[in-house]
N, C-alpha and C positions, 0 to 999 in steps of 0.2 A: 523685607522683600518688596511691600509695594511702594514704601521711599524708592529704592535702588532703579524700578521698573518707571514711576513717576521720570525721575534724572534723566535716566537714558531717552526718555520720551523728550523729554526737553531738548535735549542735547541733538539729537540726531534733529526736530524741527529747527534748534539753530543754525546747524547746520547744513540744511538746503534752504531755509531764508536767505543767508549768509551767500550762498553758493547761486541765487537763481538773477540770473539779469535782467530788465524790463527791456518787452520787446521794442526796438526800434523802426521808425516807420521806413519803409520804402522813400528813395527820392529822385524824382521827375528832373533830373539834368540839363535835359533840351526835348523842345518839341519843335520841328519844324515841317513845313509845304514844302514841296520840292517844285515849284512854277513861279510862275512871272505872271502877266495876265493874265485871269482866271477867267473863261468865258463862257454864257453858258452850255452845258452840258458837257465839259471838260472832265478828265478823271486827274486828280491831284492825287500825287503820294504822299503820305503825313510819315515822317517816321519820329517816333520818341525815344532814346535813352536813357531806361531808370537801371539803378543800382538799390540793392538792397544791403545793409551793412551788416547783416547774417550772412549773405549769399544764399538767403533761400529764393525758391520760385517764386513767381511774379504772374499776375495777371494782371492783364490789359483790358479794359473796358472803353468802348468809345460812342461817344454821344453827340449828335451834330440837331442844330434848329432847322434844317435848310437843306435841299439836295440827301444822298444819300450814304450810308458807309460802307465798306467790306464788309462781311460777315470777320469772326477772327477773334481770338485771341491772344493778339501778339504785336507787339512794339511797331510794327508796321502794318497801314492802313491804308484804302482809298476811299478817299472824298469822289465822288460822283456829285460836278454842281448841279445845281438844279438851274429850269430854263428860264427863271427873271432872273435880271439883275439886282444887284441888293451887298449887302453888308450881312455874313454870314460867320456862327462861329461854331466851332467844333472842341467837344472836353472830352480831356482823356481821365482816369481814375484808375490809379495801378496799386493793387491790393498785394499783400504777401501771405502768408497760409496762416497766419495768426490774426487778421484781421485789418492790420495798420493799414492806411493808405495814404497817399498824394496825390495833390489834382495840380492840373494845368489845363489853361484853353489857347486855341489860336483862333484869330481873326485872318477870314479869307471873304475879297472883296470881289463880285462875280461882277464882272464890266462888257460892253458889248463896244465892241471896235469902233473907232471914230468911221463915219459913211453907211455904215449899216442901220436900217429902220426896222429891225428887229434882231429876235434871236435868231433866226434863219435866212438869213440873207437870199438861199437860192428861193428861184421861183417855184412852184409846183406847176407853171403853167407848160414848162417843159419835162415834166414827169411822163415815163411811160411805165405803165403797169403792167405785169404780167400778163403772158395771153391769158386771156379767160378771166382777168379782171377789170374794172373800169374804174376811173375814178369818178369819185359825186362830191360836184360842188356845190358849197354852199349857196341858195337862193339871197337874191341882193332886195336889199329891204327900201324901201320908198329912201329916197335922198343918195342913194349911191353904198349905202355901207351895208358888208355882208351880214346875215346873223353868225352870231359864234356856232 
């Protein structure tokens, strides 16, 4: 009897070793920016297409050096650039319920228009403030230049 019960022990672990697949990872297809000149404080849409070869669910993580993201779980994003210019890049990492994942980054280049001498081009010095507020400007420091 405990021969008989040993077998069937075996047998049945053969057979779901036999029967179990190794999970496959998620794969990252395309990641792309939907813009052209990225300037700053622009909002860029990022969108990625992954595929999982289970078809199971997908999560989307995203991570940027620079500027800011959407909150979100999901294959589409916003980049919010930040106000330098600069060489900037953002990674995505798409996980499936089993752990697997894939990475991808993209490189987004934040430029400030040929003529402009800064991020903000308008002046402040034609700003009108709400009634009831004023603007204060910065005190000019010996040699001509403001404090920050």
């Amino acid at each position: 009897m405990v021969r008989w019960l040993i077998s069937l022990i075996i047998a049945v672990g053969s057979l779901v070793i036999i029967g179990c697949k190794e999970n496959q990872s998620p794969k990252i297809v395309s990641l792309q920016a939907l813009a052209g000149n990225i300037q700053p404080g622009d909002s860029v849409v990022l969108i990625a297409y992954a595929v999982d070869p289970e078809r199971g669910r997908l999560r989307f993580r995203w991570r940027t050096n620079g500027g800011m993201l959407s909150e979100g779980n999901d294959s589409i994003a916003i980049w919010y650039a930040p106000k330098q210019r600069g060489r900037y890049k953002v990674w995505l990492r798409v996980n499936d319920a089993l752990g697997a994942c894939d990475r991808k980054s993209i490189k987004l280049k934040v430029t400030i228009p040929p003529g402009a001498d800064s991020a903000f081009p308008d002046s402040i010095k034609d700003y009108e403030p709400p009634k009831g507020y004023r603007v204060i400007r910065s005190p000019r420091r010996p040699g001509g230049r403001q404090t920050p």
